[in-house]
PDB file as gemmi writes it, atoms N, CA and C in Angstrom:
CRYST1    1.000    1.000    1.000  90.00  90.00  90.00 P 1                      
ATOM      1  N   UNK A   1      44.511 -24.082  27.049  1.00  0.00           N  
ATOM      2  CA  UNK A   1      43.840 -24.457  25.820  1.00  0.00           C  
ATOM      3  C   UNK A   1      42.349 -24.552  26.092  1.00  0.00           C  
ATOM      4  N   UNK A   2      41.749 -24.479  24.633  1.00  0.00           N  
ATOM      5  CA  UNK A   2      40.200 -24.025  25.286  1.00  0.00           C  
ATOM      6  C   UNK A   2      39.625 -25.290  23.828  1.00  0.00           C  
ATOM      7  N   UNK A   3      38.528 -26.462  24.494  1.00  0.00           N  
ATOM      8  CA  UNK A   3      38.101 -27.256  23.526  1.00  0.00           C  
ATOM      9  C   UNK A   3      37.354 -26.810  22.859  1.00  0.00           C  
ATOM     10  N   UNK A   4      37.237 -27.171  21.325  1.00  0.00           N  
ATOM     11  CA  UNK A   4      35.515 -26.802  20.815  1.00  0.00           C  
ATOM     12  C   UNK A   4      35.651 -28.029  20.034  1.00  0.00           C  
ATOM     13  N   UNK A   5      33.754 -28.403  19.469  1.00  0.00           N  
ATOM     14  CA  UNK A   5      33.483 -29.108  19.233  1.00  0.00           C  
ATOM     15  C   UNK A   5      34.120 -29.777  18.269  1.00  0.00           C  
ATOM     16  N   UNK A   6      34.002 -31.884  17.788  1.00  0.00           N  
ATOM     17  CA  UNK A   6      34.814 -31.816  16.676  1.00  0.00           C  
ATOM     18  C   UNK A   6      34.297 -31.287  15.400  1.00  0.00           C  
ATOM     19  N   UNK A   7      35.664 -30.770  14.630  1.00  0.00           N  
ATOM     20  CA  UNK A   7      34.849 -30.313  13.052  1.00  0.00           C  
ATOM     21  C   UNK A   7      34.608 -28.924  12.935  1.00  0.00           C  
ATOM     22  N   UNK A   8      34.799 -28.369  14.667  1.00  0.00           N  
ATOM     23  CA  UNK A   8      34.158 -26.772  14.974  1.00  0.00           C  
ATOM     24  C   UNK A   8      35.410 -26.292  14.150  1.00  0.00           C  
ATOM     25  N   UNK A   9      35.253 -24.899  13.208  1.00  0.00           N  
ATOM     26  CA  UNK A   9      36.513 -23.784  12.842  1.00  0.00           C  
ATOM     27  C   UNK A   9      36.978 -23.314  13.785  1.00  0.00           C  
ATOM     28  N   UNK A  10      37.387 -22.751  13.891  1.00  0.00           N  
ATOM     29  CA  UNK A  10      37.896 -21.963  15.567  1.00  0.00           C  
ATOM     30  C   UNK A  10      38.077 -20.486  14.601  1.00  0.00           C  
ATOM     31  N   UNK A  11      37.150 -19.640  15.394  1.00  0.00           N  
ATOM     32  CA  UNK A  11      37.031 -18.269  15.047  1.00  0.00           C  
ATOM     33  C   UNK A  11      37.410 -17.709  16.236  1.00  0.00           C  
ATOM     34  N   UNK A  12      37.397 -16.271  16.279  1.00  0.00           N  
ATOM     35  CA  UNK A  12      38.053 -15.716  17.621  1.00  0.00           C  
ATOM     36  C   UNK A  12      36.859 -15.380  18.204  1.00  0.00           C  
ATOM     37  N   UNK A  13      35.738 -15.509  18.308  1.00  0.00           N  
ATOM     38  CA  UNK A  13      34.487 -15.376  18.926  1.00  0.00           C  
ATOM     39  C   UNK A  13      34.421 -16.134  19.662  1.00  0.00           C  
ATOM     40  N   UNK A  14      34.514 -18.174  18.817  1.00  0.00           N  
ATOM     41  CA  UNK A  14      34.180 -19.262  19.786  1.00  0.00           C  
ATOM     42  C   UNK A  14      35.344 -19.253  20.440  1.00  0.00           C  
ATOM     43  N   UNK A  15      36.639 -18.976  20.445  1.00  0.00           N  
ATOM     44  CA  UNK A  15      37.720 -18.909  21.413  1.00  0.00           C  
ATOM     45  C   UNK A  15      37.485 -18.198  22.270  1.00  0.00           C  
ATOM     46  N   UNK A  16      36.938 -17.036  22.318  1.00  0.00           N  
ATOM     47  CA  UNK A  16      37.128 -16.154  23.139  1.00  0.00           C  
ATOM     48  C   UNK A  16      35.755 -16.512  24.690  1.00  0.00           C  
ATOM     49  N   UNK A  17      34.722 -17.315  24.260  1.00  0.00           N  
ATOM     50  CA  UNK A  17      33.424 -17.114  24.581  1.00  0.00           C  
ATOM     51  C   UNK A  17      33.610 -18.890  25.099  1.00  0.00           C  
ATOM     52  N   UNK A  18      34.164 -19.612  24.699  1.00  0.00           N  
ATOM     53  CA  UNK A  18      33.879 -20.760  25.524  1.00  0.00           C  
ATOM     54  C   UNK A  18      34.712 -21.073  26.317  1.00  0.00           C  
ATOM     55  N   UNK A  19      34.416 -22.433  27.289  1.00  0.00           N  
ATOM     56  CA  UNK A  19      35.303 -22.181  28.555  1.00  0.00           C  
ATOM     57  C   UNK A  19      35.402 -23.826  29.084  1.00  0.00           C  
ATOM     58  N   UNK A  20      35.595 -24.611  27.725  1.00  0.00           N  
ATOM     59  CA  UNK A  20      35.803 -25.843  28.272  1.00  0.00           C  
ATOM     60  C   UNK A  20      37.220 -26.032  27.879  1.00  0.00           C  
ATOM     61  N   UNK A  21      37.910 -25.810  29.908  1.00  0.00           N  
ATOM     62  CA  UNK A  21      39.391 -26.332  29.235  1.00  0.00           C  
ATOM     63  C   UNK A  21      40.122 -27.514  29.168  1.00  0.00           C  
ATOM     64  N   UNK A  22      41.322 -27.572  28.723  1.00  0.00           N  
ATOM     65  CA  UNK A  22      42.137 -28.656  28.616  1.00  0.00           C  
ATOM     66  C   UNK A  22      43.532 -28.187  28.666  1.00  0.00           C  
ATOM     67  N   UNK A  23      43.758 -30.007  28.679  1.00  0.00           N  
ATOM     68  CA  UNK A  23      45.880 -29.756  28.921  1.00  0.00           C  
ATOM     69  C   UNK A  23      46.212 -30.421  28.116  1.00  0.00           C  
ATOM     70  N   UNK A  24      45.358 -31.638  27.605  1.00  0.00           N  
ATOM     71  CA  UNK A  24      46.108 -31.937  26.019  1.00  0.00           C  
ATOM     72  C   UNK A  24      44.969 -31.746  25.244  1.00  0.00           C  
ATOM     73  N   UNK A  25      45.127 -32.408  24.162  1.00  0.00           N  
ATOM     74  CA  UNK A  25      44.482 -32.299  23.059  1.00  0.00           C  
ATOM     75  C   UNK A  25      44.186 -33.680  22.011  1.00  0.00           C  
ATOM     76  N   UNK A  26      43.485 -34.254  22.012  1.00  0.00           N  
ATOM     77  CA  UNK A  26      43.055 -35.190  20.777  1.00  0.00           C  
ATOM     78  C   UNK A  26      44.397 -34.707  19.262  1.00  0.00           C  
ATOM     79  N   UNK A  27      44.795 -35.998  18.627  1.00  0.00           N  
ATOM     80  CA  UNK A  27      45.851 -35.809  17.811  1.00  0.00           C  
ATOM     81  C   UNK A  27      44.472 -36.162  16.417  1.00  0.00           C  
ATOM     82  N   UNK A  28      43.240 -36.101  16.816  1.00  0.00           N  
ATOM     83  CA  UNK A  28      42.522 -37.125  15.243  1.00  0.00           C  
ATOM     84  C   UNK A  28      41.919 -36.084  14.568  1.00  0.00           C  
ATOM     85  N   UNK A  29      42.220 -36.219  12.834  1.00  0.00           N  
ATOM     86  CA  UNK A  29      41.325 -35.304  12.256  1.00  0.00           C  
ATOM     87  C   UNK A  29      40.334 -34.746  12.610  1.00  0.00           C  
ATOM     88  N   UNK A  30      40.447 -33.349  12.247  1.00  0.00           N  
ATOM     89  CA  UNK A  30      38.831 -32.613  12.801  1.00  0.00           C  
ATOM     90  C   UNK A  30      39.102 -32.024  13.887  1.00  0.00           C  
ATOM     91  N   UNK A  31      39.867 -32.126  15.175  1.00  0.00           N  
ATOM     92  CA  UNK A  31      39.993 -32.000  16.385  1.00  0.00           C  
ATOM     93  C   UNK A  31      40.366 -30.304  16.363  1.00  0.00           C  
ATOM     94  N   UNK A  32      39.516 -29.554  17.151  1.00  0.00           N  
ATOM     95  CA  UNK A  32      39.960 -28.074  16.520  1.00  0.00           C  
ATOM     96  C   UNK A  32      40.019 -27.570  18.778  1.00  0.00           C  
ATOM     97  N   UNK A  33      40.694 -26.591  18.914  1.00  0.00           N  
ATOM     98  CA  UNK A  33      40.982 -25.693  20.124  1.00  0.00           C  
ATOM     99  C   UNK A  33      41.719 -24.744  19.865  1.00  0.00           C  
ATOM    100  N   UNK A  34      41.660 -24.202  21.051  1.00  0.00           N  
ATOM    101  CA  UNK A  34      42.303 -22.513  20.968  1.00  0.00           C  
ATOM    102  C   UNK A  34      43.378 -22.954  21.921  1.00  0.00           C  
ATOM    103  N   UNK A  35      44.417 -21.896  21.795  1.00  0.00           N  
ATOM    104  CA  UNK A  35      45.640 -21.880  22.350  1.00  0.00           C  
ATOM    105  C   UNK A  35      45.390 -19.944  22.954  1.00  0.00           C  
ATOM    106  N   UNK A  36      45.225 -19.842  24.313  1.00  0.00           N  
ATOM    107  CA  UNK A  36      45.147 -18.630  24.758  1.00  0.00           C  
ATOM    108  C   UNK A  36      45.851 -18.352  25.779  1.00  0.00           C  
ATOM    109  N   UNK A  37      47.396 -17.404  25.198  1.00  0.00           N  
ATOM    110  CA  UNK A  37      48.382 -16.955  26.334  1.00  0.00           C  
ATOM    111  C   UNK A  37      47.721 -16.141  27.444  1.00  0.00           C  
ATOM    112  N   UNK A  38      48.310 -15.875  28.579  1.00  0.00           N  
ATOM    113  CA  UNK A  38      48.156 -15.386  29.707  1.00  0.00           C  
ATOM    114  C   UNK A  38      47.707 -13.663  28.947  1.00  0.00           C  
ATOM    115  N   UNK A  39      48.822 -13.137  27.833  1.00  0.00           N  
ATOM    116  CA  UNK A  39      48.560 -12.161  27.394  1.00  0.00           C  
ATOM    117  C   UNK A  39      46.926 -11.795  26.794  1.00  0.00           C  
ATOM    118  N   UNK A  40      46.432 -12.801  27.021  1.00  0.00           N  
ATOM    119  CA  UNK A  40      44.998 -12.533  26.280  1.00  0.00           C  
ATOM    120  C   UNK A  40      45.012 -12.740  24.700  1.00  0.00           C  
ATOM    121  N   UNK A  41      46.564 -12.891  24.215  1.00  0.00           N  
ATOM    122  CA  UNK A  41      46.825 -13.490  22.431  1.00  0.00           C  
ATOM    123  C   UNK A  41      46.026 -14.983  22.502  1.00  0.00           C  
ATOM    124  N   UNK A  42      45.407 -14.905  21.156  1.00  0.00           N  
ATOM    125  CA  UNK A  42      44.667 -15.855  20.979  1.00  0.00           C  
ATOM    126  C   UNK A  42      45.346 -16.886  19.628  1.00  0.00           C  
ATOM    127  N   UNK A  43      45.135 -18.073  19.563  1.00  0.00           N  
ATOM    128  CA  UNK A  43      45.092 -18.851  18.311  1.00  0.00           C  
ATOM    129  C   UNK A  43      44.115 -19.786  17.905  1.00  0.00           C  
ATOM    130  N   UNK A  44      43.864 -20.149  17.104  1.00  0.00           N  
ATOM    131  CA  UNK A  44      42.919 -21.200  16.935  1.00  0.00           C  
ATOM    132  C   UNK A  44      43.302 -22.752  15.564  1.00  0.00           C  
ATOM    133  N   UNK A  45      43.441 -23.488  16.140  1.00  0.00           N  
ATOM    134  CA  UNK A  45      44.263 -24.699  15.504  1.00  0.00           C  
ATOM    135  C   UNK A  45      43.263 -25.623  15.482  1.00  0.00           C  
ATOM    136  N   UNK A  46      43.588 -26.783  13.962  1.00  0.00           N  
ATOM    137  CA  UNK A  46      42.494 -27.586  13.890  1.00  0.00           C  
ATOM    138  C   UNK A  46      43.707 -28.464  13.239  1.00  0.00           C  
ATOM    139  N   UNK A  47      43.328 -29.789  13.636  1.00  0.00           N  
ATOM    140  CA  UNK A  47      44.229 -31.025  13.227  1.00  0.00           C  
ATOM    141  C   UNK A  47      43.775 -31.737  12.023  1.00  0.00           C  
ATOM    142  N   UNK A  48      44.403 -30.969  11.270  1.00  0.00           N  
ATOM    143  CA  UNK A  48      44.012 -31.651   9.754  1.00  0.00           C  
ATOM    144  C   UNK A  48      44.644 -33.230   9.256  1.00  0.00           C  
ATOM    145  N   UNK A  49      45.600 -33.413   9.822  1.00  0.00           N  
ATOM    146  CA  UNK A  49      46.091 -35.093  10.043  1.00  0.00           C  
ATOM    147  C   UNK A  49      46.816 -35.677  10.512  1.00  0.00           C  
ATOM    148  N   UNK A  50      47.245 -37.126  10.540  1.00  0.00           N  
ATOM    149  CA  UNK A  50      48.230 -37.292  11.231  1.00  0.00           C  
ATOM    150  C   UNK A  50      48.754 -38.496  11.225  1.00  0.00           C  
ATOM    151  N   UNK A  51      49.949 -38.431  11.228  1.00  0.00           N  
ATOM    152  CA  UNK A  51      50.670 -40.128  10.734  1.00  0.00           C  
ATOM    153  C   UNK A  51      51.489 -40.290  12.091  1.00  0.00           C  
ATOM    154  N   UNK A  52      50.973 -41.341  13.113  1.00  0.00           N  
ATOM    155  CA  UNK A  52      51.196 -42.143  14.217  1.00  0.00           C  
ATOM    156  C   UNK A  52      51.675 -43.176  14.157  1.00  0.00           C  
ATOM    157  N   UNK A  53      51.513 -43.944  12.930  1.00  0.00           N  
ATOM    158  CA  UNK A  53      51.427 -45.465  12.695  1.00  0.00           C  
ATOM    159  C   UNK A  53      53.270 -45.841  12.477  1.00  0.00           C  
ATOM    160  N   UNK A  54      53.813 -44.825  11.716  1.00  0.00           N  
ATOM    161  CA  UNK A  54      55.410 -44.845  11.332  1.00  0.00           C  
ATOM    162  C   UNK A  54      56.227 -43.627  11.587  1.00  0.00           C  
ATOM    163  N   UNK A  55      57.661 -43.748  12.073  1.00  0.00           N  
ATOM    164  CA  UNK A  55      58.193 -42.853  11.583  1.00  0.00           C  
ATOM    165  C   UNK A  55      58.644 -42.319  10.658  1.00  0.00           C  
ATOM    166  N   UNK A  56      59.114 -41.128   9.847  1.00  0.00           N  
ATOM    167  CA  UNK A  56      58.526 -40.079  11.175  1.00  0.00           C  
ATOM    168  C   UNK A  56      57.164 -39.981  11.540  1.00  0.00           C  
ATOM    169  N   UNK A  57      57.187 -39.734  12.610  1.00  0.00           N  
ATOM    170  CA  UNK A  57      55.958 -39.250  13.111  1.00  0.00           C  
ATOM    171  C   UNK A  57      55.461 -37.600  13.151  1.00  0.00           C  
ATOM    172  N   UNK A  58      54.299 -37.071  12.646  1.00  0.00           N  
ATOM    173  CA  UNK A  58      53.821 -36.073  12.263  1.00  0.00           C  
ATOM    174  C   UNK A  58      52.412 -35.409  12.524  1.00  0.00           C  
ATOM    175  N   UNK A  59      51.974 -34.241  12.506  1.00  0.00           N  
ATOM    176  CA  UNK A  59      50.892 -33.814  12.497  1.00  0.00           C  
ATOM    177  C   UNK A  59      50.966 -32.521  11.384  1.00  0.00           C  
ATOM    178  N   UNK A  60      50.107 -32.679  10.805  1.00  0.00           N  
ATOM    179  CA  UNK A  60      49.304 -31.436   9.763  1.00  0.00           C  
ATOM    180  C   UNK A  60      48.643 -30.543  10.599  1.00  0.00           C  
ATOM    181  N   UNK A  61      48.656 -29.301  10.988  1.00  0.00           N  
ATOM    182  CA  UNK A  61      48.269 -28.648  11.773  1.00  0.00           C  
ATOM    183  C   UNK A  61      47.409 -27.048  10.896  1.00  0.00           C  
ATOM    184  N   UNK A  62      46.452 -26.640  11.233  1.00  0.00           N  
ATOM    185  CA  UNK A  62      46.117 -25.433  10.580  1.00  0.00           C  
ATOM    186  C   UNK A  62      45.813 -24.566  11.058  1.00  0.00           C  
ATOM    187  N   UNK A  63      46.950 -23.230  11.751  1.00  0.00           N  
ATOM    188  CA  UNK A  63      46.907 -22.395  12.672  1.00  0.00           C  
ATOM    189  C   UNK A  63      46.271 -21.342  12.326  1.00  0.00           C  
ATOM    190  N   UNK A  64      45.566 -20.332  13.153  1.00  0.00           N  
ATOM    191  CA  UNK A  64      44.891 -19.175  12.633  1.00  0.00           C  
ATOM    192  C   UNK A  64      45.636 -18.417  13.903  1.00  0.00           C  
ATOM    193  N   UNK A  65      46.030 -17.475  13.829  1.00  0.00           N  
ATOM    194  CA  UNK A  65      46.660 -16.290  15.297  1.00  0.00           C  
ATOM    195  C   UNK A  65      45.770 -15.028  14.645  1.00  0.00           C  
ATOM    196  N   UNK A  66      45.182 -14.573  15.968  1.00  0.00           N  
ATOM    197  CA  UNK A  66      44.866 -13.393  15.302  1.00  0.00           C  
ATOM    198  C   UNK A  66      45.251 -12.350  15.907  1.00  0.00           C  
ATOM    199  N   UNK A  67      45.950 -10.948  14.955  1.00  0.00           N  
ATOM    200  CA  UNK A  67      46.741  -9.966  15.087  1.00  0.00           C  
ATOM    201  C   UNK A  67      45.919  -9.201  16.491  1.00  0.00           C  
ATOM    202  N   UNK A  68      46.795  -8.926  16.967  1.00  0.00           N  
ATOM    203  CA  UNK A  68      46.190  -7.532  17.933  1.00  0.00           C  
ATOM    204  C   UNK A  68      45.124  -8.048  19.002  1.00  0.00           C  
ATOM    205  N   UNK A  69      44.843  -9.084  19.126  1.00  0.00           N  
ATOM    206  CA  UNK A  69      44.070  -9.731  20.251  1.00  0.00           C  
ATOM    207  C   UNK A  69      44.156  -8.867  21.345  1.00  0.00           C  
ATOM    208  N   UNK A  70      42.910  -8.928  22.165  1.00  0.00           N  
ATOM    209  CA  UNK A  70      43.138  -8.394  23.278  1.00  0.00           C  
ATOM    210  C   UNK A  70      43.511  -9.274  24.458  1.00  0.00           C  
TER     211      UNK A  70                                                      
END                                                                             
């Protein structure tokens, strides 16, 4: 997984071009990273919300994959 800033979109440019990594991830609104397989397939996910407080427990998630990645 690759961090970007909070609030950042995740386009396949800033995925592809930055290089701060990670192994988890922040669960709090706004919180955006890339998900980049070994294959060089890219995604880019931003945590639109999240209910911790009760079960169930959940996250709103807003995935972007983009086709044909190199």
């Amino acid at each position: 997984m690759v961090s970007l800033p909070n609030g950042a979109t995740p386009t396949y440019q800033a995925c592809k071009t930055d290089t701060l990594t990670s192994d988890e991830e922040s669960n709090n609104a706004g919180t955006a990273y890339c998900i980049i397989e070994t294959t060089g397939e890219m995604a880019g996910v931003t945590v639109v919300s999240a209910n911790l407080a009760q079960t169930p427990w959940y996250l709103v998630l807003h995935v972007m994959v983009w086709e044909n990645a190199p």
